[in-house]
Structures are given as structure tokens and as C-alpha cells.
N, C-alpha and C positions, 0 to 999 in steps of 0.2 A: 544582355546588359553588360557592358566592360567597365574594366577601373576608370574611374575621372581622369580624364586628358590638362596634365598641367605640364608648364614649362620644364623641360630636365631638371633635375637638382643639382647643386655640385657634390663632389664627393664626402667632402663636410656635412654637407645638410642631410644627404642621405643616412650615413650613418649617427644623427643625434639623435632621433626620435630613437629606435632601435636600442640606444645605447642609455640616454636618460631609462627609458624603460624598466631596462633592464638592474640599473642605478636603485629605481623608485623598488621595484620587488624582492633585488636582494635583501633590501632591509626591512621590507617586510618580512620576509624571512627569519631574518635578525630580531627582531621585535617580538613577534608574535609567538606565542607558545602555541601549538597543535590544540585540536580540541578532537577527544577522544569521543568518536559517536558514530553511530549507524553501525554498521557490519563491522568495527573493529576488531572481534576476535578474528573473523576469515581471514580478513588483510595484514592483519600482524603474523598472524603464523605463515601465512603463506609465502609473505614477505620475507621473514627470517629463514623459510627451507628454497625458497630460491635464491636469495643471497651467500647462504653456507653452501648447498652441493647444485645449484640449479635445477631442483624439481618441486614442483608446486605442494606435495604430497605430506602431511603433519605429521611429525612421529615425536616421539618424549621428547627428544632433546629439542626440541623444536619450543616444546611447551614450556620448558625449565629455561631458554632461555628467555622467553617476552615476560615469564616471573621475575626475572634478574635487570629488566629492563623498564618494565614498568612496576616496581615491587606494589604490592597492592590493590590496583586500579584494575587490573582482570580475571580476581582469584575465585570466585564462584566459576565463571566459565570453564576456567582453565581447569579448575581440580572435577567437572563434570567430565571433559573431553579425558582427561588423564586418566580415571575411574573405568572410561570406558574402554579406551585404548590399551589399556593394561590386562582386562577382564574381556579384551575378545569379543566385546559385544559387536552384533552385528547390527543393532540401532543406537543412532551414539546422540550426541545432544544436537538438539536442533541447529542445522547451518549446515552439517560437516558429516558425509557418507560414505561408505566405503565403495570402490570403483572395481571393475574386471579386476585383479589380482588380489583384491582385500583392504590394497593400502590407501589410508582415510584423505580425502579430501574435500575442502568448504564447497557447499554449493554454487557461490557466487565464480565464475571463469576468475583466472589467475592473471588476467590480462595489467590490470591496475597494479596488483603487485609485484608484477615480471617490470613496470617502468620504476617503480619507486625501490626493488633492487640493485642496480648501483650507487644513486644517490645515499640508498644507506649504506653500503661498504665503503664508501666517501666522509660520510659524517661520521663513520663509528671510527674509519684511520683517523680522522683531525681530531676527534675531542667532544664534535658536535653530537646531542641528542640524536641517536640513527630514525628514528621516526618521525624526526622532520622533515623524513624526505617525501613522503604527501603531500606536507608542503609545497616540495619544491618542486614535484610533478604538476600539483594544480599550477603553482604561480607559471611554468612552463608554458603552458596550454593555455596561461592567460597572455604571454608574452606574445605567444604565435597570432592569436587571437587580433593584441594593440597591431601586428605588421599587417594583419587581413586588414584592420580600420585603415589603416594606412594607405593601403592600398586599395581598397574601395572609395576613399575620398579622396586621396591625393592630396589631403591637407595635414598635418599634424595635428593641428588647433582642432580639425575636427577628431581623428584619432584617439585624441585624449577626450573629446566630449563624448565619443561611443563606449570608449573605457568607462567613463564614471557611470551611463545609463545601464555597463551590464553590473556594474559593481552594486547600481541602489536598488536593480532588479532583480536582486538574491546576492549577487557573486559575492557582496559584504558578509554574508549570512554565512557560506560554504566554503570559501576558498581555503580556510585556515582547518577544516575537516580532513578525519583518517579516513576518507572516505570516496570513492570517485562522481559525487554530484557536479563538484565544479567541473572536473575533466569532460563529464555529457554534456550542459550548460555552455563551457567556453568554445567547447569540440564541435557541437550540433551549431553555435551563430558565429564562429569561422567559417566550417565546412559550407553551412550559404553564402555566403562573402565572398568566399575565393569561387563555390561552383558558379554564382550568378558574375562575377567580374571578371571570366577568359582565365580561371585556373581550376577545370574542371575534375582534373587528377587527383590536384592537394586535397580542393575540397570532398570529394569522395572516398579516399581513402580516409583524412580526420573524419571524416561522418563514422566510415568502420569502424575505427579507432574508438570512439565517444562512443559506438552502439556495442561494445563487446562487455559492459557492463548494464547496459538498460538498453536491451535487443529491442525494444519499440522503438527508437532509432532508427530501426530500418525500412520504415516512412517515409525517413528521408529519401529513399533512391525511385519514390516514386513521384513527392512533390518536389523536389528539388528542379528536377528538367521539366517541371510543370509552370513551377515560378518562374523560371529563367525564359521560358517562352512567352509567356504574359508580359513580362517586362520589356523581354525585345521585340514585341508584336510588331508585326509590320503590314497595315490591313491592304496592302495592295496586293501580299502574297496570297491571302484568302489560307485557311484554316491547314491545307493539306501542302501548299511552300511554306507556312512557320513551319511546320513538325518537323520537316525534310531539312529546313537550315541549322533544327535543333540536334536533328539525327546522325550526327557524321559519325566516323568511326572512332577520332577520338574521346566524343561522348561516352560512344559505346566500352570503348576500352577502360576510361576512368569511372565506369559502372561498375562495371564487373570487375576492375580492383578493390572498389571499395566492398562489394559483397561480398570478395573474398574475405577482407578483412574481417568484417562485423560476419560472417561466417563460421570464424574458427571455434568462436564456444558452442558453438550447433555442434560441429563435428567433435570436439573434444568429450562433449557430454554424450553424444552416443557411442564413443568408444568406449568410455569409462563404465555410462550408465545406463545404456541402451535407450536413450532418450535423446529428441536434442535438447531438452530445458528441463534440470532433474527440479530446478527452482518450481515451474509452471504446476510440475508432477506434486510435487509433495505440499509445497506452500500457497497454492492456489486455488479458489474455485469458482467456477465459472458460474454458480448461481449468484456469487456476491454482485457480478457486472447487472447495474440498474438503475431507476432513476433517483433512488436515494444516492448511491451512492456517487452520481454523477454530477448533481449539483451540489456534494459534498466536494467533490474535485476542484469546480472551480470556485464555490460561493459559500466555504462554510468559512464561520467567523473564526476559529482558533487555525487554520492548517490550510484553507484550501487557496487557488490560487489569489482571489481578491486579498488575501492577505498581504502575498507577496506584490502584487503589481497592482495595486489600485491606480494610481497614476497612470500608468501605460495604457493599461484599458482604458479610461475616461478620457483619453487626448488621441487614441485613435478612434474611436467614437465618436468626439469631437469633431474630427476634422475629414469623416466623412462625407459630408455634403462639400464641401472644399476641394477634394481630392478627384483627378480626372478618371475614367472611366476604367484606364490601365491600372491605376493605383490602386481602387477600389476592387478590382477581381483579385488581384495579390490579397491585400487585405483576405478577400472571401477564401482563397485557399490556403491562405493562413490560419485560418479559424478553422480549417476542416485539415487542415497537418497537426495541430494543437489535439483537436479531438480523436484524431488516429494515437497520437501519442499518448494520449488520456486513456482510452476506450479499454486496454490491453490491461492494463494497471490496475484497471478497479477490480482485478478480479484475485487480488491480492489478500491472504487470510488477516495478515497483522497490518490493520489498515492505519492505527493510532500509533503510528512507530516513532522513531525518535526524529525530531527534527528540531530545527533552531524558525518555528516561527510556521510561516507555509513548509508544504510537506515537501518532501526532494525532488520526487515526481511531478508536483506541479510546477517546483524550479526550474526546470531544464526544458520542461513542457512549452514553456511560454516563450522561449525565443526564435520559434518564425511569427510571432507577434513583434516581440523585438526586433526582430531583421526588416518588417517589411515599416518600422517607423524610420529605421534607417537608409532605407530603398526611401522614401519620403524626404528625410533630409538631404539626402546626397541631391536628390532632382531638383530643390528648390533653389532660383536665386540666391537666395536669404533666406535665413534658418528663421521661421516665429520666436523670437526671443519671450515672448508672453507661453507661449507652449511648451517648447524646452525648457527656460525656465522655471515654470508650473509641475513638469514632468518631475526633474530632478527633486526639486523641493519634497513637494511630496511624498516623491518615493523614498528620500532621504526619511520620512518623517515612518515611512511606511517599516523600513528597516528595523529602525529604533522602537516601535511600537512589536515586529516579531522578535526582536532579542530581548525582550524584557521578559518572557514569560517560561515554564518549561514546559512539553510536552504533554507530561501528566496533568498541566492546569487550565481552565479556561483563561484563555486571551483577556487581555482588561477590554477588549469591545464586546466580545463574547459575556463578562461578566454583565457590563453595561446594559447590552439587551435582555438579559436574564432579572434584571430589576426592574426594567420601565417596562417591558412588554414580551413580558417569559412565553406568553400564547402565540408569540409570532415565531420562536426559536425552536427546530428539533431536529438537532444533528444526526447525524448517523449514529447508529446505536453505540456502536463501541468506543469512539471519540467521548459521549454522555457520558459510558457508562467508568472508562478511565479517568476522564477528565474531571469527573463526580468522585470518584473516590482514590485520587490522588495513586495511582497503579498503573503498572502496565503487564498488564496479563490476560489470558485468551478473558474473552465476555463470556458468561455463560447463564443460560438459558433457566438453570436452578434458581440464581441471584436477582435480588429487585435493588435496582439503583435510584439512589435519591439525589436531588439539591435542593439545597437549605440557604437560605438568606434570614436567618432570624427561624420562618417558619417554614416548611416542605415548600418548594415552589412546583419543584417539576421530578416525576417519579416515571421509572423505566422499569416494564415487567412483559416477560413473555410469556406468550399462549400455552407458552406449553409446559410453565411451570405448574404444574398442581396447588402448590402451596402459595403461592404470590398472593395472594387475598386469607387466608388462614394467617398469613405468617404478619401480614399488616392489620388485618380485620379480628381474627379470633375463629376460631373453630366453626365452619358450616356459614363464614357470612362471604358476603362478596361484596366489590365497591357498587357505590350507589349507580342506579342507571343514568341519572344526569350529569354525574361526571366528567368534562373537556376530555376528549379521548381522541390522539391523532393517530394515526396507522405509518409504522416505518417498515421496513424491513427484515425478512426472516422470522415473523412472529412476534416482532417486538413493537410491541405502542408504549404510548407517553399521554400518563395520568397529568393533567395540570392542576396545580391549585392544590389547597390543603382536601385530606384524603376522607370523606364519607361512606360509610358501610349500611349496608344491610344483610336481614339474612336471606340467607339464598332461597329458603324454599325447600332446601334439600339436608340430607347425611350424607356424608362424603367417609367413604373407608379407601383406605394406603395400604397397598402389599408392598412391601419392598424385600432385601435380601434376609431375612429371618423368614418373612413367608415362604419367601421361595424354598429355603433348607427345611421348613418344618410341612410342608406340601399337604398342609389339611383345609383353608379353604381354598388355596390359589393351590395347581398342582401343574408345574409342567409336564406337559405330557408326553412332548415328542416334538424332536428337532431345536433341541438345546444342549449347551456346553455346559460343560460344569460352572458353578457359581465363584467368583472371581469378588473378592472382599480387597480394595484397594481405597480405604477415605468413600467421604460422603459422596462426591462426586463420580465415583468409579468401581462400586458396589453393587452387582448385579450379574446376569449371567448373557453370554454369546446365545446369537442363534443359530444354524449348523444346517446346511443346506437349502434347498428350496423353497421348506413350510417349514411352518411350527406352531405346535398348538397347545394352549392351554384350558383349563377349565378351573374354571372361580364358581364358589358357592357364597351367601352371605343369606341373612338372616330377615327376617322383614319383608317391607315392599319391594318389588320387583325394580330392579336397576334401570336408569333411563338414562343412562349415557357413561362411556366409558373413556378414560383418558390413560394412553401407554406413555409411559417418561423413559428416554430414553437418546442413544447415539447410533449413527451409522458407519458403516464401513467404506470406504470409496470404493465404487463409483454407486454405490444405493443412494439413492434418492430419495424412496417414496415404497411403500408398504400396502397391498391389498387389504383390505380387512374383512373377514366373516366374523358374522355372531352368530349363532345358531341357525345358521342356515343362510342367514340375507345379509346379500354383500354390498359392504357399505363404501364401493369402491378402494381406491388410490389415496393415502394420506402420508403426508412427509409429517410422522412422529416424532421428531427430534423437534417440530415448533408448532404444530398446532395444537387445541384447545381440545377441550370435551369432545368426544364423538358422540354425536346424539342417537342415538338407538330407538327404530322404528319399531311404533307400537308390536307388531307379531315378533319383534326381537327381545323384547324387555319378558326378564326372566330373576327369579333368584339363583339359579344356576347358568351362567354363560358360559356356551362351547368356542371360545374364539380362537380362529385360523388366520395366520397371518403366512401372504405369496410373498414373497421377497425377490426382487427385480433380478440383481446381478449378486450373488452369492460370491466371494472369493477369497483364496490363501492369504494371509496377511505375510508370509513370506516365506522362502524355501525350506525353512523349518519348523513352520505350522502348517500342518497340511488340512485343517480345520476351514470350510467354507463360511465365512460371517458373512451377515449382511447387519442386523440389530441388534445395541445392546441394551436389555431391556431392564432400567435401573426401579421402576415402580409403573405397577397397575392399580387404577382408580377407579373408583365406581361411584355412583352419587343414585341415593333411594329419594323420593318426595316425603317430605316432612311439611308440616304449618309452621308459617312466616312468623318470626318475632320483631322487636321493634330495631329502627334504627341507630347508630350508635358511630362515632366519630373514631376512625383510626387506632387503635394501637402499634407503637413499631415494636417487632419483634423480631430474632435470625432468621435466616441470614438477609440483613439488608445492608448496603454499601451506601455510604453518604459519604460525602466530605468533612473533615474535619472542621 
């Protein structure tokens, strides 16, 4: 597919669009104040050490100056990183690691702050804010972006209508961010624009460019010459003359510039950190990628993409049966470049992160949806004015409904459905469990989260709390069995409705870290670390090589099931279990429930051995193999049933305000 074939311009004409352009953005510029979010602390510090001596890498003065610049606005972070930089620590606060020599830098590649350093030695000579210059990188990249519209339509009039589609399709949301979402977003539906319209270089290398901060990006270099031959299809060639017309060498060559580019944080982080993604390593895990968390990507109410583009979707959807057969496979591998971009992502630890509205990820995600409604308008005679029309509106309406809300709160549609029909709604856990109690901080598995409209609507607790029925219910009861109970992810389900108890049936006895020092009925026995007293959530003792064994004694009827509370080490997963003999397989104890213990196992004394998968150093100077840290053992004897009896809320529970 090439740019639209229009009359030459004169030299006038040429340079207005370009020039208003650029007219309309400075003043955006002018106008607008920065909005401080996402990865701010990386991009500020790194900004400022590559601006003063030209290297990415954080040290004091580094720190003391983004204090003197933004006084106030970053002073937890800062005085963590300066605490640690000071004190030699060799794990420093989350973001920012230390590299082959020692000296600390942010996880995220420096690439975005290597463009927005001159702009700030610019603004800080004139007078201007120097951190407007993200700003004025995003508005850049959106500038490049209006001359790609330009030049895929050949029309102005339409240029500025592609401008305002990417603007009510997030770009309003992002562009004004410290942050490089707009730069992936505007980077990733250029870079198709120019690859599909005869400028396969530009566009490949801005694809690199836009993927050196969200490396799923590099998607592009496989759908990109995929879309371009769909569009230029030519069925007389037959399947194996398209590839051959797509294949030449300047393809090839404008390939592998752009992989250079989107390349270099590969290689910078295995130089630094013997990895090529230290992000993937430390901030990611691959059990989170699933189906919770994938139709939270595109279809959850507060974040996920139907946020950001509800219009866009319902009008290519729309106009599916309309659309000829070439249109329609674009389409189809647009939705499958989208989910490549999606698929990587969700396997992201802090899934509830900061955003203005949809999540960032599903921002940038969604523009070869967008590129191929513009492959559509460019082909038509006549634009649908009933559709575009339609499109904008609403996604205009779409905007203003994601900036109304914060991050920590349900969306007012998100609230909406939580009133009229709470049994249809159950987000991803950690979305619920922030967005219920107004926080952004890890979820954890000890905690039960509530929402409240007047009474309990909807409550979040996982299997592998112990106490999640004790702490609501009272000593030995559990929730009722008829209870609305849906199953999410990682252990965690979702109680509906106001909460009913009974009792269990059982005694329930807690070892936690006093048993463990006082070793009279719980006795570790062998293949443990010393005991480790750090707050309620991090009280308890390592495990230390291979096995590890303990023996619990209690008083009464013999035990019929046992529950370990606890955390793993990466890469453990999943924990053997013996009880006296009969092994109860494979359990990942960091979220499952009671282990029921088979009649010739129940006993008043339990000998329990636990095989631990991958045992290993937590770092060059622990030479300690962990795999489990084991914060409380449970055990539950049969007792006679008492009556039923309606909720009490007791600690720790999370509600909203």
C-alpha cells in the first residue's frame, strides 16, 4: 500500500500543515503543566545524570538535584534511593539496581530520557520548567506522527481528522505525561503509516525507537510486513509472488535497522545485568499470564482497554460485514498484533499501576486497531460521516469519563455495575483489592478485601489465608456453604452478598513465629534458617536446601488437615508435601487452602517433609539456599457443629472508606 496519489502541492501548501502543526503543539506546550506519573522517579534521575555529565547512571547529586526541582512532589522515593546509596546497599528500592561496576541505575532503559535531555538543558538556559521536556518529546513524536497522517492521506483535512482519532483514543489521556506511553502509542501508529505507505526505513526504525521502552513493540517487525502484504495483495501473484514483491532488500535492510534500534536495551541490560530484561527478571511473573488477567486487559471496567476505546472497537465491528475481504484480514491481524502486544504484559507483578483512566499498556496496545480504521478511511471514496462522527463523539465522551477518576478508585461505570448487578462484576484481584481500599500496594494473601455500598457487597479472600473466616466469622466458623462464590485467580475468590457463617465442624490451632522459638509443639527440625521477626507479614523462618522438616504435636483428636502460610523464593513454585509417611503430592503454599490429610495420615503428632523444587542464593552475599518462607502452620481437629450466626468484621480487613 503507498501514500495517496494527489496533485503536487505548491510550496506554500506543503509547508502549512507541518507548520500550523507545529503552531497548535507549542502551545500546548505552553499551556499545559506536566503531569507527574508512572515511572517518574527513573525518568527524572536519569534525565538529570544524562543532562549534567551524559551517563544514565544515579548518584547523590543526581538526587539533591530533582529535590531542588520538584521540592516536595518526590521525597519518599528519593530519601529511600539516597538511604540506600549512601549505606552501600546492594538492594536498593524498587526501580533502580546496581549494574557490572556497582554504579545504580533505574530498571526501565534510559532511552526516553537520553531524547528529553537536551530539551531540558534548553528549558532550564531559558527560564522554562526543565521537565517540560516530556513534554515536548511526546508532542514531537506526535508531530512526526500528523506528517506520517499526511502522508498516508495526502489530504490535510484528513491529517488533522487522524490527529484528533489518536488524541480521543488515549493520546488526550498521555501526551502531557513524565512518562514515554505517548512516545510507544504515537511511535508504534506512525511507524505503520510510513512502513505500509513506501517509507519502510522511517517506519522501522520509529517502531525501535517506541519499543526501547515497551519491548513488546517488537511485534511490530513481524506484523508489520504481514499488514503491508495483505493490503497490497495482488491475487494474480498467488501467495508465494506477494512475499517475493514484499521481500526485497530494502525491506530487509529497514528490518534490521529497526531491530537494531529496539535492540539496544537487550544489550545494555546484559551488559550491566547479565540479562537482557532485568524489568521481566525481577518485576514479573509468568504465572500471572491467564485468563483472568486477559480479559482484564481488554474488558475490565476501571483500566482495561474498553475503557480507553470503546468507540473504535464498536465501529470496526460495525463495519465488518461492509468491509471487503482485504480489509477484513487487516482487521484479523490486527487483533492478533494487539494480543501479541497484550500477551507479554500480563505478566506484569504491579498490574493496578498508575494510570489516567485505561492502563498504559492497553494504550499503545490498541493502535494497529487504530491504523487499520485508517487503512479503511484512506480506501473509501467518502469517509461515513455517521461513523466517524460516532467514533469521535464517543470516544471524546470516553476520555472524559477515564479522567474523571484515580487509579486507586473504581471508575463511575465500574461503580455503576457494582450497585445494579455486583454478581456480574469480578475484576482481577488486585485492581478489587486496591481499588476497595483506596491503596496502591502489593495484594496480599494474609488480607480480606471488602466493598461496601451502604452494606458488604462484594468481599475478596484467599485460600491460603488461614484466618479469612476467623477474622470475619469468629473463632472455628467458616462462611456459609451457599454463599455466591466465584474463583479468580492465584487463590483468590469473591464472596458476593452480605457474609453468613457457620461453624466449621472443626478446632483450628496457629503456630506461628513464638512457636517456632519456643519448639514444644511445632519443632523445626531440620533444613531451616534462623527465625526472621520483621512485622506481621514477614515473621517466620527460611527454608535451607532441599528438605525440610518439621514435627507438630497437639492435644485431642487427631488432625485432618493441615495448612502452611507462607512466601516463596523465585523460581519455586510449588512444594512436595509428606505427612507421616503419605505424600500428598505438589502444592503451591503461598495460595492454596487446607490440605486434607488422608485417613492412615491423621495423627496427634505430624512428621511433615517438605521437597523444595529449586532451592537458591538470594544473592552474592547470602549463601543460604531458600525456597519457603514459612510464616504459620495450621492444623484443624473435628469438633460438633454449632449454630449459624451472620458475619462479624474483624482485622485485618480492607474496605473503602
Amino acid at each position: 500500500m503507498r501514500a495517496a496519489n494527489h496533485a503536487p502541492l505548491s510550496s506554500h501548501a506543503a509547508w502549512r500543515f507541518p507548520l500550523l502543526l507545529a503552531v497548535v503543539l507549542v502551545a500546548m506546550l505552553a499551556v499545559f503543566k506536566p503531569r507527574f506519573g508512572g515511572d517518574v522517579v527513573e525518568y527524572t534521575l536519569a534525565t538529570v545524570a544524562l543532562a549534567e555529565r551524559g551517563t544514565p547512571d544515579v548518584r547523590l547529586e543526581d538526587i539533591a538535584r530533582v529535590r531542588a526541582l520538584v521540592p516536595g512532589l518526590l521525597d519518599e522515593p528519593l530519601n529511600r534511593i539516597e538511604s540506600g546509596l549512601r549505606a552501600g546497599d546492594e538492594k536498593l528500592y524498587a526501580a533502580f539496581v546496581r549494574g557490572r561496576g556497582g554504579d545504580v541505575y533505574p530498571v526501565h532503559f534510559f532511552g526516553y530520557s537520553l531524547l528529553a535531555a537536551p530539551a531540558f538543558k534548553l528549558f532550564e538556559a531559558i527560564g522554562v520548567p526543565p521537565f517540560k521536556a516530556y513534554q515536548a518529546v511526546n508532542l514531537a513524536v506526535i508531530f512526526v506522527l500528523g506528517l506520517a497522517l499526511r502522508r498516508f492521506f495526502g489530504s490535510d483535512r484528513k491529517a488533522w481528522a487522524g490527529l484528533a482519532l489518536f488524541m480521543v483514543c488515549g493520546g488526550a489521556l498521555y501526551w502531557n505525561w513524565t512518562s514515554p506511553e505517548c512516545v510507544s502509542a504515537a511511535g508504534l501508529l506512525a511507524a505503520l503509516l510510513l512502513f505500509c505507505s513506501g517509507l519502510p526505513a522511517a517506519g522501522a526504525v520509529l517502531a525501535g525507537l517506541a519499543g526501547q521502552q515497551n519491548p513488546t513493540i517488537v511485534f511490530f517487525f513481524a506484523f508489520a510486513p504481514l499488514l503491508r502484504m495483505t493490503l497490497d495483495w495482488q491475487p494474480a501473484l498467488g501467495a508465494l509472488g506477494n512475499l517475493r514483491r514484499q521481500l526485497t532488500l530494502r525491506t530487509i535492510v529497514a528490518l534490521a535497522a529497526g531491530l537494531l534500534m529496539i535492540g539496544l536495551p537487550p544489550l545494555f541490560n546484559l551488559y550491566q545485568f547479565g540479562t537482557p530484561n532485568i524489568i521481566a527478571r525481577l518485576y514479573s511473573d509468568p504465572e500471572h499470564i491467564g485468563m483472568v488477567r486477559l480479559l482484564s486487559f481488554f474488558f475490565d471496567l476501571n483500566q482495561g482497554m474498553i475503557v480507553g476505546v470503546p468507540a473504535l472497537l464498536a465501529g470496526l465491528l460495525l463495519w465488518i460485514g461492509r468491509g471487503d475481504a482485504r480489509w477484513r484480514a487487516a482487521l484479523g491481524l490486527a487483533l492478533l498484533f494487539t494480543l501479541a502486544l497484550a500477551l507479554p504484559a500480563l505478566a506484569i507483578n504491579n498490574w493496578n499501576s498508575d494510570a489516567t483512566g485505561v492502563m498504559r499498556y492497553a494504550f499503545w496496545a490498541a493502535m494497529p486497531l487504530l491504523f487499520v480504521l485508517l487503512v479503511l478511511l484512506r480506501d473509501l471514496p467518502r469517509w461515513p460521516r455517521t461513523l466517524v462522527l460516532g467514533v469521535v463523539l464517543c470516544q471524546a465522551l470516553a476520555m472524559a469519563h477515564a479522567a474523571s477518576y484515580h487509579y486507586v478508585t473504581f471508575s463511575p461505570l465500574a461503580q455503576l455495575v457494582l450497585k445494579v448487578a455486583p454478581q456480574h462484576y469480578h475484576p482481577e484481584p488486585e485492581i478489587f483489592a486496591e481499588r476497595a481500599g483506596h491503596h496502591d500496594d502489593y495484594i496480599r494473601p494474609d488480607m480480606v478485601y471488602a466493598y461496601r455500598d451502604g452494606a458488604v457487597v462484594k468481599t475478596l479472600v484467599n485460600d491460603a489465608n488461614p484466618r479469612a473466616e476467623e477474622g470475619l466469622c469468629g473463632r472455628d466458623m467458616v462462611f456459609a456453604p451457599d454463599l455466591p462464590v466465584t474463583r479468580s485467580s492465584r487463590g483468590w475468590r469473591y464472596l458476593d452478598g452480605q457474609l453468613r457463617c457457620v461453624h466449621g465442624g472443626f478446632a483450628q490451632h496457629d503456630f506461628e513465629i513464638d512457636a517456632f522459638r519456643a519448639g514444644d509443639a511445632l519443632r523445626l527440625d531440620s533444613g531451616w534458617s534462623g527465625l526472621e521477626q520483621n512485622g506481621a507479614f514477614w515473621s517466620g523462618v527460611w527454608s535451607t536446601g532441599p528438605r525440610s522438616r518439621i514435627v507438630l504435636r497437639i492435644d485431642g483428636a487427631p488432625a485432618e488437615s493441615l495448612l502452611l502460610t507462607g512466601n516463596y523464593h523465585t523460581p519455586n513454585r510449588e512444594t512436595r508435601v509428606t505427612v507421616n509417611g503419605h505424600d500428598l503430592g505438589w502444592h503451591a503454599l503461598d495460595r492454596e487452602g487446607p490440605l486434607a490429610l488422608p485417613p492412615a495420615a491423621r495423627a496427634r503428632e505430624l512428621v511433615i517433609e517438605l521437597e523444595h523444587a529449586a532451592p537458591s542464593s538470594p544473592g552474592p552475599s547470602d549463601g543460604r539456599l531458600l525456597a519457603f518462607f514459612l510464616r504459620q502452620a495450621s492444623v484443624r481437629q473435628p469438633v460438633a457443629p454449632q449454630v449459624e450466626k451472620p458475619a462479624q468484621e474483624q482485622q485485618p480487613v480492607k474496605t473503602q472508606p
